[in-house]
DODREN-62904 format. One record per residue: x negated, y negated, z of N, C-alpha, C, CB in turn; chain. Coordinates in nm, 4 decimals, padded with zeros to 6 digits. Glycine has a CB too. Example, Ala and Ser with C-alpha at 12.3 -4.5 7.8 and 13.67 -1.06 7.14 Angstrom:
<markols>
       n_X       n_Y       n_Z      ca_X      ca_Y      ca_Z       c_X       c_Y       c_Z      cb_X      cb_Y      cb_Z  chain
  -01.3190   00.5690   00.7800  -01.2300   00.4500   00.7800  -01.3200   00.3300   00.7800  -01.1308   00.4473   00.9046      A
  -01.2850   00.2250   00.7080  -01.3670   00.1060   00.7140  -01.2900  -00.0030   00.7870  -01.4084   00.0598   00.5725      A
</markols>
This chain:
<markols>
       n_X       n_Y       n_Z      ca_X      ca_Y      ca_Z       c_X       c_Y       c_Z      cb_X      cb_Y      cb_Z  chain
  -02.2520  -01.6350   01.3247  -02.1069  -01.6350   01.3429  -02.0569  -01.4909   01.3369  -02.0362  -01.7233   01.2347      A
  -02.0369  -01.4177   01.4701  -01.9981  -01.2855   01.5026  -01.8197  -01.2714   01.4734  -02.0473  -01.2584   01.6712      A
  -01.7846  -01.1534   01.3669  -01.6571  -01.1280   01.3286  -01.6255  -01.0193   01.3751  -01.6329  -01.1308   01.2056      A
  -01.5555  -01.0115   01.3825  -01.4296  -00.8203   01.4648  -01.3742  -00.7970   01.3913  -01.2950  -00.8049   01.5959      A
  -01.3822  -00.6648   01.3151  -01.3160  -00.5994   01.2367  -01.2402  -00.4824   01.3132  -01.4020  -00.5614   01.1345      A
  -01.1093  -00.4273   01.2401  -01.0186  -00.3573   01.3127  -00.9988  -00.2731   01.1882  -00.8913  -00.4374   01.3849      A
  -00.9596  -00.1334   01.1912  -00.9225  -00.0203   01.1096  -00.7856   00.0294   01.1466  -01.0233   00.0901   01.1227      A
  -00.6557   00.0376   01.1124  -00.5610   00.1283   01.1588  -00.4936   00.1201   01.0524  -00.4897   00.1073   01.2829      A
  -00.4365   00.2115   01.0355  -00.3269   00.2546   00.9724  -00.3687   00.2347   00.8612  -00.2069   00.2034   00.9990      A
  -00.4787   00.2268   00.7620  -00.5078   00.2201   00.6362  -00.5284   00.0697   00.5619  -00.4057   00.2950   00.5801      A
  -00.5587   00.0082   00.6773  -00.5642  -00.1498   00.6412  -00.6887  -00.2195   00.7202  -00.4125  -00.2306   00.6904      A
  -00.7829  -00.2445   00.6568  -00.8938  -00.2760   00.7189  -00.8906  -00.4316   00.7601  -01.0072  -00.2375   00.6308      A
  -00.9198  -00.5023   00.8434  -00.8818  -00.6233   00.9013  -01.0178  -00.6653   00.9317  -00.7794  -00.6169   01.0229      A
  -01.0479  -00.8106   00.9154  -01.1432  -00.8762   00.9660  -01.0833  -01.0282   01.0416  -01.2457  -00.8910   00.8465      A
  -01.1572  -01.0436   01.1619  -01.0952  -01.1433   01.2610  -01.2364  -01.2444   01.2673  -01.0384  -01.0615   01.4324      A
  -01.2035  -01.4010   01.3114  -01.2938  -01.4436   01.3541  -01.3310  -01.4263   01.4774  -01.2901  -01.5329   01.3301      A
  -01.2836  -01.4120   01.5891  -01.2743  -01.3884   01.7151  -01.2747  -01.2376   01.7827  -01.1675  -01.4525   01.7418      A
  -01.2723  -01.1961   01.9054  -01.2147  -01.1022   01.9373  -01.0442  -01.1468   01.9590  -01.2943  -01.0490   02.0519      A
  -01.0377  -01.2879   01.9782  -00.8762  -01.3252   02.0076  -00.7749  -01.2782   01.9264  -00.8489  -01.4656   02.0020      A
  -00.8595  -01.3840   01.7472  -00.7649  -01.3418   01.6219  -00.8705  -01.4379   01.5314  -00.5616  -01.3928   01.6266      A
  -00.6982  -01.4817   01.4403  -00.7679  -01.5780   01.3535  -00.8300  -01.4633   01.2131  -00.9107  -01.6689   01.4616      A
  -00.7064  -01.3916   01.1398  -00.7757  -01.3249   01.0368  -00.8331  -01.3888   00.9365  -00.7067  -01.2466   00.9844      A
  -00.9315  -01.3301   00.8775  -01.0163  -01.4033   00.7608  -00.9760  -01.3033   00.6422  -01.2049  -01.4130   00.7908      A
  -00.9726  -01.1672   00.6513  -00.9239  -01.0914   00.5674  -00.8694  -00.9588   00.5801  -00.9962  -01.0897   00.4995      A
  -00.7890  -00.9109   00.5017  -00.7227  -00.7381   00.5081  -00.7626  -00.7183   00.3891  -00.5430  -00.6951   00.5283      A
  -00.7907  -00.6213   00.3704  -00.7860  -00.4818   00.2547  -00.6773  -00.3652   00.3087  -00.9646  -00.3909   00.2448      A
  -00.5993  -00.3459   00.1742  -00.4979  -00.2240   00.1956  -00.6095  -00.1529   00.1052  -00.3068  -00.2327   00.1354      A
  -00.6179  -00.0110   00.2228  -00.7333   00.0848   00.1605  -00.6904   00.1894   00.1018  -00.8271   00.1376   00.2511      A
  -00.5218   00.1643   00.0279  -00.4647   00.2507  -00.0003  -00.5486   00.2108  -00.1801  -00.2899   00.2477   00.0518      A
  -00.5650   00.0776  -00.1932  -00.6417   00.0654  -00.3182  -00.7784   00.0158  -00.2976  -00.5738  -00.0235  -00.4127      A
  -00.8861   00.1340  -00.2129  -01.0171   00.0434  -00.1891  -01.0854   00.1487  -00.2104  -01.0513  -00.0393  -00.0477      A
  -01.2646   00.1179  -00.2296  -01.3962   00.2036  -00.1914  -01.5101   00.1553  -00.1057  -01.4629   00.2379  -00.3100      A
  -01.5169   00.2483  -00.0329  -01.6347   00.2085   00.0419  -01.7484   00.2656   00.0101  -01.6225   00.2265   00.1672      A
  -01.8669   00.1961   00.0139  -02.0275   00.2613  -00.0356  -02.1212   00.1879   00.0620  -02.0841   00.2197  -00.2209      A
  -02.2018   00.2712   00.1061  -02.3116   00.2512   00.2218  -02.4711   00.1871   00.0880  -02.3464   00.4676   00.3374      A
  -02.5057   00.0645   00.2045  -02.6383   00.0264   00.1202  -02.7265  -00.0030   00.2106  -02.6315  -00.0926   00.0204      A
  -02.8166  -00.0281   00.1467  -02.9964  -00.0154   00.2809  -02.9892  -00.1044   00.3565  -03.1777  -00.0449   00.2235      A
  -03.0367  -00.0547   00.4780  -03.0216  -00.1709   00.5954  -02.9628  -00.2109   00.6623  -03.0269  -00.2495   00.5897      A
  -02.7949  -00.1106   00.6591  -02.6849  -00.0839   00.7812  -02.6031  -00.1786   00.7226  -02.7249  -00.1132   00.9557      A
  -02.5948  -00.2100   00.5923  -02.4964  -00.2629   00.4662  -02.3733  -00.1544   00.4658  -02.5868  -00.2613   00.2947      A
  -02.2842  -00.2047   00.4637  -02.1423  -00.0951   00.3972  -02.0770  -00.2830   00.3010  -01.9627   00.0146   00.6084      A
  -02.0128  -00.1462   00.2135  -01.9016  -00.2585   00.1598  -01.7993  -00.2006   00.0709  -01.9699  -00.3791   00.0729      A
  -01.6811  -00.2883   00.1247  -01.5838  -00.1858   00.0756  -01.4967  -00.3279  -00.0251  -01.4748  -00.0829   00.2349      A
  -01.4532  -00.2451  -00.0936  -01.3635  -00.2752  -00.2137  -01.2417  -00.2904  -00.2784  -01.3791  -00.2327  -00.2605      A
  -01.1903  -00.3925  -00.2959  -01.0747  -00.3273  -00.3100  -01.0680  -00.2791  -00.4935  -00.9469  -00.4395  -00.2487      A
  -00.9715  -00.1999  -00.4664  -00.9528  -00.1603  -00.6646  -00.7955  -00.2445  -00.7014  -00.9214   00.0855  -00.7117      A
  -00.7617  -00.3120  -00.6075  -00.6300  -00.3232  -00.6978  -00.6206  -00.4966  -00.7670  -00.4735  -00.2841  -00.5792      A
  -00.7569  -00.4645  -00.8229  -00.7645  -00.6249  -00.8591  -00.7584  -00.7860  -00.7867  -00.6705  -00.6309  -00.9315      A
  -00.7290  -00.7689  -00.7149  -00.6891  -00.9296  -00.5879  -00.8048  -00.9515  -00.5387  -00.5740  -00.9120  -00.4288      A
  -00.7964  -01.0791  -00.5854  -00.9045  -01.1736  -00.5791  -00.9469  -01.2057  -00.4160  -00.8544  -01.3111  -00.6607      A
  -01.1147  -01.2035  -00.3474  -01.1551  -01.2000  -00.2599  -01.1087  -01.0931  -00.1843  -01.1502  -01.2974  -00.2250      A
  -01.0565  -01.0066  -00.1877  -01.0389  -00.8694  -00.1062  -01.1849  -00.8276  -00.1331  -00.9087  -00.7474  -00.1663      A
  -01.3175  -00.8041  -00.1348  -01.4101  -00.7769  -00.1331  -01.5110  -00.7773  -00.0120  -01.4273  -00.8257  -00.2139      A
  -01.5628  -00.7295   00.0793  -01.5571  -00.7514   00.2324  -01.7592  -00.6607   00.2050  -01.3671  -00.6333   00.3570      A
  -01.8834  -00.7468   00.2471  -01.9600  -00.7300   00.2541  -02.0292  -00.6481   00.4168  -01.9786  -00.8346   00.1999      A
  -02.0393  -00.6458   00.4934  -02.0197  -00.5719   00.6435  -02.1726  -00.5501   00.6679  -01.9174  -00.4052   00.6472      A
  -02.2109  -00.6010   00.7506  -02.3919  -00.5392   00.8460  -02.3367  -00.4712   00.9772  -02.5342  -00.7098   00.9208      A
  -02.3815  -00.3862   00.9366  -02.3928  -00.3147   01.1378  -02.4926  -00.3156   01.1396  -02.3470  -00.1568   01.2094      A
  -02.4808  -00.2415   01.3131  -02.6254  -00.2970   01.3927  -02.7320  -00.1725   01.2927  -02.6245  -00.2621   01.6313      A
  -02.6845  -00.1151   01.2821  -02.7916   00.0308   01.2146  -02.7776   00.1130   01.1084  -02.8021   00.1410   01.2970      A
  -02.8569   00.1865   01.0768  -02.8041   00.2919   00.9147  -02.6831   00.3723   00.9894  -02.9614   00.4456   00.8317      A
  -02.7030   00.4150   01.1532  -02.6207   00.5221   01.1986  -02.4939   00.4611   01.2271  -02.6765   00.5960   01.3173      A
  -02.4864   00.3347   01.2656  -02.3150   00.2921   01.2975  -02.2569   00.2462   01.1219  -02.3011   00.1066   01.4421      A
  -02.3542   00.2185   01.0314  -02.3084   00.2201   00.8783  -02.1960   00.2863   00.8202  -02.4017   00.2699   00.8060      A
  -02.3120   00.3985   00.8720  -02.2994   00.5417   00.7962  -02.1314   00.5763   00.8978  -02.4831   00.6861   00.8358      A
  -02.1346   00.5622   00.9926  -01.9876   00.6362   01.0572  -01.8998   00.4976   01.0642  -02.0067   00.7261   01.2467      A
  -01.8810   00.4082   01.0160  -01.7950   00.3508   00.9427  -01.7837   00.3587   00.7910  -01.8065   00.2428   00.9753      A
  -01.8615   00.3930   00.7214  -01.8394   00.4504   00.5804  -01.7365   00.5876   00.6431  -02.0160   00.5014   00.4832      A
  -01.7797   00.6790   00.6662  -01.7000   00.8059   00.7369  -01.5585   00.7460   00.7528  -01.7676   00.8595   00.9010      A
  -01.5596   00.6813   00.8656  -01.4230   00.6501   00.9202  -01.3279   00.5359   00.7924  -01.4565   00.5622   01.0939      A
  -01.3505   00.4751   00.7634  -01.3067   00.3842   00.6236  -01.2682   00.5244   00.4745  -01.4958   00.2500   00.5686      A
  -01.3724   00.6086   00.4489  -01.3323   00.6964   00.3914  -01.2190   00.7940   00.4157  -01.4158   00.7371   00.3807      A
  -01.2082   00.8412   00.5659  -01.1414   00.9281   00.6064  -00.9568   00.8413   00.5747  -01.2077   00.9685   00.7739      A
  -00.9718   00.6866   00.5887  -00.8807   00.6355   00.5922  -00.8059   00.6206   00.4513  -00.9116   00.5383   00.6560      A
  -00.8757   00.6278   00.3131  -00.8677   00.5687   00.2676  -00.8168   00.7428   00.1744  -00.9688   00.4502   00.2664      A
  -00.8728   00.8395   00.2350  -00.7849   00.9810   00.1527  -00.6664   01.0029   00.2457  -00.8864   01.1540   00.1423      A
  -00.6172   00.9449   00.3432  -00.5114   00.9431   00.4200  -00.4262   00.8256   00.3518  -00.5508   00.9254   00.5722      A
  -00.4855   00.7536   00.3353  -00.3906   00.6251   00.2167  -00.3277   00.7250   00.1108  -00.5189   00.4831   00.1043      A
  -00.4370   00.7727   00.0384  -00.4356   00.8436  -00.0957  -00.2818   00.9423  -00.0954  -00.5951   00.9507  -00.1093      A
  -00.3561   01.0036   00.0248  -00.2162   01.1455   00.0364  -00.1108   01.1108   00.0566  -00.2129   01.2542   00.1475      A
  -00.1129   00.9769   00.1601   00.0839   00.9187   00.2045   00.1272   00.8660   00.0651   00.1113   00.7430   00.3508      A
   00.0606   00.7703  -00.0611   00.1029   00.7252  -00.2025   00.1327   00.8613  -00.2885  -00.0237   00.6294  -00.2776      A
   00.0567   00.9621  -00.2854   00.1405   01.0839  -00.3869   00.2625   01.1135  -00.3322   00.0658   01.2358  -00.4020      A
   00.2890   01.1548  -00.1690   00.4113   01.1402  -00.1652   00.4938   01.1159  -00.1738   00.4349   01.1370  -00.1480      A
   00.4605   00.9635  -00.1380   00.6049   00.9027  -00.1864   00.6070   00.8792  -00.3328   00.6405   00.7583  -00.1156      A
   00.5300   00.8478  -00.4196   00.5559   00.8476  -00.5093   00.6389   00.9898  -00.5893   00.4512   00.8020  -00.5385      A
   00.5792   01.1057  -00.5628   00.6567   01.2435  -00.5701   00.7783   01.2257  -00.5049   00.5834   01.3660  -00.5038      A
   00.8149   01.1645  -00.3736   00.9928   01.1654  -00.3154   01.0294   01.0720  -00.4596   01.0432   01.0544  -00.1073      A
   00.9774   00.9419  -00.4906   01.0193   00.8653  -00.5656   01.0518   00.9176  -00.7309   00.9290   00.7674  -00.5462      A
   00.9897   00.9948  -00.7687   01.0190   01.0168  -00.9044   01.0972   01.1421  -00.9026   00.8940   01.0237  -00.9938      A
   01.1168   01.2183  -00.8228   01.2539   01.3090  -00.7691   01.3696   01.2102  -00.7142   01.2093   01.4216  -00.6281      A
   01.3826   01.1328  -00.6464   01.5091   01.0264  -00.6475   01.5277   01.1105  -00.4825   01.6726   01.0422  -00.8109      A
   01.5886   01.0087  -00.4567   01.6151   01.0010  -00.3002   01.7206   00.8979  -00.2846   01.4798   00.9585  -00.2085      A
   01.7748   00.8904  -00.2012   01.9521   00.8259  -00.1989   01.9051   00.7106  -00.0849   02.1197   00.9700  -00.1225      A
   01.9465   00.6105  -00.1098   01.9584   00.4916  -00.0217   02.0312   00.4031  -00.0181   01.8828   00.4349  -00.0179      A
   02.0347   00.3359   00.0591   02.1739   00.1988   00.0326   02.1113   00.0766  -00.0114   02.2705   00.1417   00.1904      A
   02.1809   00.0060  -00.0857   02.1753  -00.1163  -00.1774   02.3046  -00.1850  -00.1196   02.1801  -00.0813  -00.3552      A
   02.1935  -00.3223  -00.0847   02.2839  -00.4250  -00.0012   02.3675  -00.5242  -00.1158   02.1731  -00.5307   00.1105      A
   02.4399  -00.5401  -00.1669   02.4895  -00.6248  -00.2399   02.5452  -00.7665  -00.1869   02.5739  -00.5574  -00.2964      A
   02.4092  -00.8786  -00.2045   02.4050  -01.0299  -00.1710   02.5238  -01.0758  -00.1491   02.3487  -01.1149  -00.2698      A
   02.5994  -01.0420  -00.2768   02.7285  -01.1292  -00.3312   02.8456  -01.0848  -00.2389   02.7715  -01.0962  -00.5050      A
   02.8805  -00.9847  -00.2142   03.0119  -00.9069  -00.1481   02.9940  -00.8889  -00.0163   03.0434  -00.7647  -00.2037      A
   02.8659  -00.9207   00.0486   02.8286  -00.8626   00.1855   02.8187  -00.7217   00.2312   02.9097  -00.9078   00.2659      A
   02.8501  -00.5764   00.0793   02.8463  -00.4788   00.1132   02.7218  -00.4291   00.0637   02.9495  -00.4245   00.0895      A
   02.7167  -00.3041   00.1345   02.6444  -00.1633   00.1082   02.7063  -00.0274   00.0497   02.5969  -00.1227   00.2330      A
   02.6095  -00.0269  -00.0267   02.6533   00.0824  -00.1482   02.5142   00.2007  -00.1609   02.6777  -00.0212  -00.3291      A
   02.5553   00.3318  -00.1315   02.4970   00.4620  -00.1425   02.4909   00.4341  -00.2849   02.5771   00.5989  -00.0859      A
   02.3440   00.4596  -00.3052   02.2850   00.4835  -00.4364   02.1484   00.5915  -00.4993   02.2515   00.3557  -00.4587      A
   02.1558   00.6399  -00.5653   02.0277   00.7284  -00.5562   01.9236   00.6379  -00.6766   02.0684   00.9229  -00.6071      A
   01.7651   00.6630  -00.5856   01.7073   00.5809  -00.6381   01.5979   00.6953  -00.6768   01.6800   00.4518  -00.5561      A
   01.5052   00.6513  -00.8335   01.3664   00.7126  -00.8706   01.3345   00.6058  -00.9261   01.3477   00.8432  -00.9594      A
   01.1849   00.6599  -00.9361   01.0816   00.5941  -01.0285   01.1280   00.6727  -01.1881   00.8943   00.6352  -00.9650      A
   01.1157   00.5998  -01.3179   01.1413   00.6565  -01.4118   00.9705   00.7446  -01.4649   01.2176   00.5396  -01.5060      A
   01.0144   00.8106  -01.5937   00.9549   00.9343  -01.6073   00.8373   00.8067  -01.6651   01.0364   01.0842  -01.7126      A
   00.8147   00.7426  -01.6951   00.7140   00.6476  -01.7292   00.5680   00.5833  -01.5781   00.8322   00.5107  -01.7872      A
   00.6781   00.5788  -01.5430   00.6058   00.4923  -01.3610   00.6346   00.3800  -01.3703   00.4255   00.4772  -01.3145      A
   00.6750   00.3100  -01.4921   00.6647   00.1658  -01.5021   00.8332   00.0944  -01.4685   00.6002   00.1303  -01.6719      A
   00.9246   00.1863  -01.4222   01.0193   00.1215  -01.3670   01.1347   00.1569  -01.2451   01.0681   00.0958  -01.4647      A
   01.1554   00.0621  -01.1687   01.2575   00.1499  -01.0507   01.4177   00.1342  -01.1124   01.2496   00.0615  -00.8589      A
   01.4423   00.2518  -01.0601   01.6051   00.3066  -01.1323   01.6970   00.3152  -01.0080   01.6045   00.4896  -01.2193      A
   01.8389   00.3019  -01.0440   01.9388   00.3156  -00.9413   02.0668   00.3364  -01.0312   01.9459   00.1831  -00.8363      A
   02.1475   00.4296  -00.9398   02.2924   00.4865  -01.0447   02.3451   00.5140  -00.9369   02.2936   00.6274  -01.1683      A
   02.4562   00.5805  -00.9750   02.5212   00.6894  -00.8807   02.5169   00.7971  -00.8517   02.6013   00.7064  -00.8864      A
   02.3784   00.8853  -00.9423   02.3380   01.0101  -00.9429   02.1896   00.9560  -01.0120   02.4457   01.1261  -01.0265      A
   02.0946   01.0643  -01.0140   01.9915   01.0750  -01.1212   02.0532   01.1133  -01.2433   01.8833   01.1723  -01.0893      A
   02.0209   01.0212  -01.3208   02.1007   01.0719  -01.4722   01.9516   01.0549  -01.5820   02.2741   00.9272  -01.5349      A
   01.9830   01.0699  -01.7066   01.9406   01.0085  -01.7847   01.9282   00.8793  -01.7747   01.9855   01.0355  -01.8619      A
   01.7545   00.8060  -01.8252   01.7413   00.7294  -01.7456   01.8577   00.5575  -01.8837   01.5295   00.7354  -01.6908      A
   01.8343   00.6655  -01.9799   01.8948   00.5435  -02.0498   02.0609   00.5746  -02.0728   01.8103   00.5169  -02.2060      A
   02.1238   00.6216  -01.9527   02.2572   00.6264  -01.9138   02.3023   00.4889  -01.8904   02.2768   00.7115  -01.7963      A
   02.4173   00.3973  -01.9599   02.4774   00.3032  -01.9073   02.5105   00.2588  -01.7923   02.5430   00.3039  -01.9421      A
   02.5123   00.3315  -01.6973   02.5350   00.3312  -01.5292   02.3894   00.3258  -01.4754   02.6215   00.4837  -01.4617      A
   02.3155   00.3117  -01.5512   02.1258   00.3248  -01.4633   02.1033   00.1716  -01.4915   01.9538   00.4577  -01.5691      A
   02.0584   00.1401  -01.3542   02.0241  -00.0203  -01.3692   01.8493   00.0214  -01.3626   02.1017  -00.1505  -01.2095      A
   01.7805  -00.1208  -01.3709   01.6484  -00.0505  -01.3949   01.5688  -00.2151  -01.3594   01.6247   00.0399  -01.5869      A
   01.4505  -00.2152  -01.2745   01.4033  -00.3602  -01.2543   01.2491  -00.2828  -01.2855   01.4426  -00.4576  -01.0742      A
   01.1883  -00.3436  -01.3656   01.0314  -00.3271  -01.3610   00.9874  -00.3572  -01.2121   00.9509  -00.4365  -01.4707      A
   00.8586  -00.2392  -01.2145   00.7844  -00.2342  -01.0885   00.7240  -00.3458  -01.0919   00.6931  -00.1251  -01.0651      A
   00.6814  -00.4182  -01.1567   00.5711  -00.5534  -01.1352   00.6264  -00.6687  -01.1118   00.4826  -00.5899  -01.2533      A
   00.7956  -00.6585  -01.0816   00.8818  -00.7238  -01.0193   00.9079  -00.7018  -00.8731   00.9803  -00.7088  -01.0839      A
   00.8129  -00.5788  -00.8350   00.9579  -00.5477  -00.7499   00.7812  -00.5763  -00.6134   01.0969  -00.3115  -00.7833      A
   00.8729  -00.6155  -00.5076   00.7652  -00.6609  -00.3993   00.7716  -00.5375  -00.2991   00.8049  -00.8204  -00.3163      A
   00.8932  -00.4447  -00.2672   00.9039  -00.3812  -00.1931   00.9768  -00.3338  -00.1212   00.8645  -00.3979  -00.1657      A
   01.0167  -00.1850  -00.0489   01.1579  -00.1719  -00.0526   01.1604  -00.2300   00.1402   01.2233   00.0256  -00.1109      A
   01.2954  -00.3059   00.1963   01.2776  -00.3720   00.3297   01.3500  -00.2309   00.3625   01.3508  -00.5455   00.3745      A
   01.3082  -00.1883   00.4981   01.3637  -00.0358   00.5794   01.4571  -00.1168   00.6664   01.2291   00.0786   00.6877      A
   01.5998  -00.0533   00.6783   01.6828  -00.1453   00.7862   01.8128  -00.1036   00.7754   01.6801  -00.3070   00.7636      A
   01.9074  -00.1359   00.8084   02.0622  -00.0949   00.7852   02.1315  -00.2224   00.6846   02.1540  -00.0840   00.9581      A
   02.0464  -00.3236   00.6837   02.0891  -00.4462   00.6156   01.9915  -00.5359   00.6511   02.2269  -00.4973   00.6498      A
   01.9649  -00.6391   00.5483   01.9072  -00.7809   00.5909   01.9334  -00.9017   00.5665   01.8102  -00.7944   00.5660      A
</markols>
């Protein structure tokens, strides 16, 4: 049973088909890849989630070996786009906050606090335990949607 795997943008994909029909992704922004005997690769994920673990035969040690390469190359390109933003993020950067209830949008400046463990929003960067700083733990938060509204 022959599978198609796809690489872009830092997200490794496995298909049943050439059509579709995914069986699995890895975000290789939390993965490792390691080459083993016999045109074995297998890559990993680190961010804990269950079955993200992806075993891989190529035809040879040499097409292995330059998908280890190319999976690696991807995966310090993951690395470098997360310090960034995380660096824009804990310097604060201004965005709008859609408010459910009123139907408006409100300019707000947003960081990560000096901990990592929570996202902040005020009307400035202040002190983070300023009365005007709202604050939602990261292990709440799923992700920010890019848009003018949703």
């Amino acid at each position: 049973n022959r599978q198609f795997c796809r690489l872009r943008s830092g997200v490794f994909q496995v298909f049943r088909s050439a059509e579709g029909g995914k069986v699995n992704t890895i975000s290789l922004a939390q993965a490792s890849v390691s080459l083993h005997p016999d045109g074995e690769l297998e890559i990993r994920s680190t961010s804990g989630a269950p079955g993200k673990d992806l075993l891989l035969q190529a035809a040879d040690d040499d097409e292995a070996a330059a998908w280890v390469d190319a999976v690696n190359r991807e995966i310090e390109s993951e690395a470098k786009k997360e310090q960034s933003s995380q660096h824009l993020m804990r310097n604060g950067t201004a965005m709008f906050k859609y408010n459910y209830s009123n139907s408006k949008r409100m300019r707000r400046q947003f960081w990560i606090s000096e901990a990592g463990s929570e996202l902040c929003w005020g009307k400035a960067k202040t002190d983070e335990d300023a009365k005007d700083v709202s604050k939602v733990d990261l292990r709440d938060c799923i992700g920010i949607i890019y848009g003018p509204m949703t």
